[in-house]
N, C-alpha and C positions, 0 to 999 in steps of 0.2 A: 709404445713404451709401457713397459708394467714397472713402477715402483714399490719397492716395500717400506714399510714401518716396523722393526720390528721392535718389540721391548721384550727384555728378559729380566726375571722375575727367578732366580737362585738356578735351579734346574729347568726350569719352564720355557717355553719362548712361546708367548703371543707377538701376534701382530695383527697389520692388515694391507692389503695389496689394491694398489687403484691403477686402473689403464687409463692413459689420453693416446688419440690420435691426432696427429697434422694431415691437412691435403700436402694436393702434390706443389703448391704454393706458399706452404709452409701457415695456411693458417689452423686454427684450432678445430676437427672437427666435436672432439669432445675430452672434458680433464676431469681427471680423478673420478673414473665410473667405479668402486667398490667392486672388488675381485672377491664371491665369497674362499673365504680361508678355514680348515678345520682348525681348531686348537693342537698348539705342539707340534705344529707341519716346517717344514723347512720349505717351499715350494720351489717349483722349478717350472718355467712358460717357454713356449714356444707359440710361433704363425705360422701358421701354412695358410696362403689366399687371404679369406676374411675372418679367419677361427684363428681363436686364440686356445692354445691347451694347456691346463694345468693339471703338473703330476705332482700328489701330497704321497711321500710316506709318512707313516704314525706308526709309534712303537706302543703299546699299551703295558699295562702295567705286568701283565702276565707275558711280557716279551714274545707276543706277536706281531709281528709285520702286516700291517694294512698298507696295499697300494691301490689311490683313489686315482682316473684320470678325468678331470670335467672338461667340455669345449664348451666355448660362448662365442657367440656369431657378434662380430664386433664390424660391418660393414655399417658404415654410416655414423656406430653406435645407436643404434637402437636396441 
């Protein structure tokens, strides 16, 4: 599960993103691992397997489109 935080600040939106997993027994293999976030992103995650993928757009001030995608190997949480 990825949760967000987010706080908005007039036009702004910070936040921050943290993943837990359960096993297949439903206990905790890990809570709130910190997802890094760029400033101003709206994110969006997906899994596939044991990767997690996160796509940021970012609008800049000169109304360019930045599209960032990161993966983090989230098996075990390590």
């Amino acid at each position: 599960m990825v949760h967000m935080d987010f706080v908005v600040h007039g036009p702004a939106v910070t936040g921050k993103a943290y993943f837990s997993a359960l096993d297949a027994d439903l206990r905790p293999l890990c809570r709130d691992v910190v997802v890094p976030l760029e400033r101003d992103t709206r994110p969006m995650s997906a899994f596939r397997g044991d990767t997690l993928f996160v796509v940021q757009n970012r609008v800049t001030a000169a109304s360019v489109v930045t599209t960032m995608v990161s993966s983090f190997g989230v098996a075990g949480c390590s």
